[in-house]
C-alpha positions as CSV (number, residue, x, y, z in Angstrom):
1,X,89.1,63.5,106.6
2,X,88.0,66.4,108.8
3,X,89.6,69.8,108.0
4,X,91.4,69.8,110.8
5,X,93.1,66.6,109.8
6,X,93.9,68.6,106.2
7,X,96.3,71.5,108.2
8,X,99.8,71.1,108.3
9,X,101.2,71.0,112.4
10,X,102.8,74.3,112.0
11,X,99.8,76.3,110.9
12,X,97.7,74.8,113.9
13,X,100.3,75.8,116.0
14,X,100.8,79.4,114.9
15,X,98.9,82.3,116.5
16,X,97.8,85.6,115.6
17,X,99.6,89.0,117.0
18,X,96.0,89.9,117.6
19,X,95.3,86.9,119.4
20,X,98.1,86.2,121.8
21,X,97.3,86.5,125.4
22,X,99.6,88.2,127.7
23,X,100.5,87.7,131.4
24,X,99.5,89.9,134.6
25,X,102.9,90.2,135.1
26,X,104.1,91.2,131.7
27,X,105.1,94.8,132.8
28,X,107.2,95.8,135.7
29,X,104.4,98.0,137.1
30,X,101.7,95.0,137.2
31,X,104.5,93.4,140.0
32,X,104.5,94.4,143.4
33,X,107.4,95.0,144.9
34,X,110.0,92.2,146.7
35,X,110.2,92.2,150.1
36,X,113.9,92.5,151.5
37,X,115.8,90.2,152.2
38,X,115.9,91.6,156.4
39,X,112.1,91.8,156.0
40,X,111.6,88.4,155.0
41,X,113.9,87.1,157.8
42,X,112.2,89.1,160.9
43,X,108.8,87.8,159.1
44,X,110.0,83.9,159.2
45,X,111.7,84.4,162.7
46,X,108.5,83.9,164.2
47,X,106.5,81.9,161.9
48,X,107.7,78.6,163.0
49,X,106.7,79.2,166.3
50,X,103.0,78.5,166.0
51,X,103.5,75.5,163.6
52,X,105.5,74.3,166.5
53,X,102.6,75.0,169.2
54,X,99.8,73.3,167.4
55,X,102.0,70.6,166.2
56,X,102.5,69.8,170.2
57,X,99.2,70.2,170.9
58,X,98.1,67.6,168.5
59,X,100.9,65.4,169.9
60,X,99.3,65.9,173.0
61,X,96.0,65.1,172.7
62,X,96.9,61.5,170.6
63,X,99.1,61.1,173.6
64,X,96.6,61.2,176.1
65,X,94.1,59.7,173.9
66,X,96.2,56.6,173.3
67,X,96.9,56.4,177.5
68,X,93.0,56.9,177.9
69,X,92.5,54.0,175.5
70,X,95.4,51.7,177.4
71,X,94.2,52.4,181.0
72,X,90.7,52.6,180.4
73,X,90.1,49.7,178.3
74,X,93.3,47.7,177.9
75,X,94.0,47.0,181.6
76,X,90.3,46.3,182.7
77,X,90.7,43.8,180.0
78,X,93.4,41.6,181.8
79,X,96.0,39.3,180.3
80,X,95.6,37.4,177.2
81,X,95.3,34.1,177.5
């Protein structure tokens, strides 16, 4: 059996003071500061507002991709059949 087999669970499991890491955020100075809650509101007011702009843009162009495909090819084709 290896020696690492040997230990019990707990002792594996058990860390040093010395070698315990700590956090960035472990003291309050290492934290920047919350925004407020009427920053954080006149910030998102106008976020959506280019989502929404490119969003319709790609809409746009699949749009009049798709009617490009449909008149250009689709038509010319004639009926089925």
């Amino acid at each position: 059996m290896s020696s690492d087999q040997d230990t019990m669970p707990d002792e594996r499991l058990t860390v040093s003071r010395a070698e315990q890491h700590s956090v960035a955020a472990s003291t309050p100075e290492r934290v920047s500061d919350p925004s407020g809650r009427p920053d954080a509101v006149l910030t998102l007011k106008a976020a959506p507002h280019g989502a929404l702009i490119v969003s319709g843009i790609a809409v746009a162009l699949l749009l009049a991709g798709w009617l490009l495909f449909y008149f250009l090819l689709f038509l010319p084709r004639g009926p089925i059949g």
